[in-house]
Structures are given as C-alpha cells and as structure tokens.
C-alpha positions as CSV (number, residue, x, y, z in Angstrom):
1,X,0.0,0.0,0.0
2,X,1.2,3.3,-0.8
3,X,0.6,6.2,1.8
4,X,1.3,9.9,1.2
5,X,3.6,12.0,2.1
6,X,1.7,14.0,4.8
7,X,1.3,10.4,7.0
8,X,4.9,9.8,6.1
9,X,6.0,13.4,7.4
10,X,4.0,12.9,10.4
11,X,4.5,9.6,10.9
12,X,8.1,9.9,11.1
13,X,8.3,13.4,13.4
14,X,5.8,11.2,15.8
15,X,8.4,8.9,16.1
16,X,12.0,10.7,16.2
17,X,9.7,12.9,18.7
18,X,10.1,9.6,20.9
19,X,6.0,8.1,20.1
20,X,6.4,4.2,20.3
21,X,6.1,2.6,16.4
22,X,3.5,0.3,18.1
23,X,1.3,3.6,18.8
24,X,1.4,5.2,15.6
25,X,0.8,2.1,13.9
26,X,-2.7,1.6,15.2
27,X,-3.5,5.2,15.3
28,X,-2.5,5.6,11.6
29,X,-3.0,2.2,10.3
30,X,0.6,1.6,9.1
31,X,1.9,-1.6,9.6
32,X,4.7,-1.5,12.1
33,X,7.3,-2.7,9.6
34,X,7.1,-0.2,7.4
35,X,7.0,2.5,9.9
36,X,10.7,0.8,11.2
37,X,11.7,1.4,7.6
38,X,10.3,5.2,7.6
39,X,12.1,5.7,11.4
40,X,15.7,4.3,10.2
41,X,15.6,6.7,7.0
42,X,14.2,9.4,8.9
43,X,17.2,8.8,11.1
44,X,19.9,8.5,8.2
45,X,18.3,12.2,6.7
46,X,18.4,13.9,10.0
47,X,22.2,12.9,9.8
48,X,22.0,10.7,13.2
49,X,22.7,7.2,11.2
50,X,25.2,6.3,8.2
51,X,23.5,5.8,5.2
52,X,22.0,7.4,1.8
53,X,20.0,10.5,2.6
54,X,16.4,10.0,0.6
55,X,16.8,13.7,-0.9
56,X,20.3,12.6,-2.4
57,X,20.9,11.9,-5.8
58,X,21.9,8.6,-6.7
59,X,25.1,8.8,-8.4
60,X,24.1,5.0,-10.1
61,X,20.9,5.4,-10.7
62,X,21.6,8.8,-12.7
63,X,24.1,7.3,-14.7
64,X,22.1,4.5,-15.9
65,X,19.5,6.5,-16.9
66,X,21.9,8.8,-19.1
67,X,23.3,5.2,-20.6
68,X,19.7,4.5,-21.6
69,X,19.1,8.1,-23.3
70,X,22.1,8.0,-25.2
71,X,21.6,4.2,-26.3
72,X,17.7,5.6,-27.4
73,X,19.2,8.4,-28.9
74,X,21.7,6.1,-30.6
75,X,19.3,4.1,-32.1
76,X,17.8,7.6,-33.3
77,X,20.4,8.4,-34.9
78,X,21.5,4.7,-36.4
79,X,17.8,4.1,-37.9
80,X,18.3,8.3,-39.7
81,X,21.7,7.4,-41.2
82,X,20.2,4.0,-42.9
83,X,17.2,6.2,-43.8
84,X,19.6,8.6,-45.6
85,X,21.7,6.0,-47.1
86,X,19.1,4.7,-48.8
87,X,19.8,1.4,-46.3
88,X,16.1,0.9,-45.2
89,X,12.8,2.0,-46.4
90,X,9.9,3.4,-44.5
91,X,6.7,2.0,-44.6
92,X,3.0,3.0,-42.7
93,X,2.8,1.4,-39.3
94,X,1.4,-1.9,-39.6
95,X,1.5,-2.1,-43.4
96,X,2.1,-6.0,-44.5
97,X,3.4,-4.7,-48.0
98,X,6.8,-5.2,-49.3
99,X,8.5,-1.9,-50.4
100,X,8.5,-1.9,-54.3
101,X,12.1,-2.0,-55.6
C-alpha cells in the first residue's frame, strides 16, 4: 500500500519525537514494519545514522539512466543514417506490404 507524504512526514516526526512505532501504527493504520523502515531513514536524513539520505541523488541510478538516453538516442540516430543511405525504407505502421524495388 502506498501512503502519502503527509502520514509519512507525520508519521516519522511522531516517532524521532520519541511516540512508540507500536502507537502510531494503530492510530495511523501503518503496519509497524514499514513504519521501522520510515524511522531508520528518517534517522539516516536527519544525519543521526550512516546511510544514503532520501533527498540525495543517486550517483548509479543517474548514470544508468543517461546510458539508456544516449543508447535511445543512438538508435535515433542509427535508424536516420540507414534512412539517408538509402539502407532501409519506410513504410506505414502496420503495413504488411513489401516496399517496391
């Protein structure tokens, strides 16, 4: 189940505020696992545990994403060159017909 950002917020200030987990879960109706998840990366953003802050980029994840633009793009540019080189010829999508030679 996804929740929203305002129980989340409040969620997690109830807790680092000192609440028990086993309190806010009933009273929100958030399952007491994921409100252990929410506390320990509320923790790691407030700076008071190791870890990767939610807010921060992530460095991997960026740069897989530009590797999949530029292989899109690549393919861009690939499928325009055989167009030009009179290497492939364009027909309607979903037309069965054979281009006439």
């Amino acid at each position: 189940m996804r929740y929203g950002t305002k129980v989340r917020s409040e969620a997690c200030r109830r807790m680092l505020a000192g609440e028990r987990v086993e309190a806010v879960a009933g009273e929100l109706e958030v399952s007491q696992a994921t409100l252990y998840r929410w506390k320990r990366q509320a923790l790691v953003d407030a700076g008071q545990k190791p870890g990767v802050k939610s807010y921060e980029p992530d460095e991997l994840g960026r740069a897989r994403q530009r590797i999949k633009d530029l292989e899109r793009e690549l393919e861009v540019v690939k499928a325009a060159t055989a167009l030009f080189n009179g290497e492939d010829t364009l027909r309607p999508k979903g037309s069965s017909r054979s281009p006439r030679g």
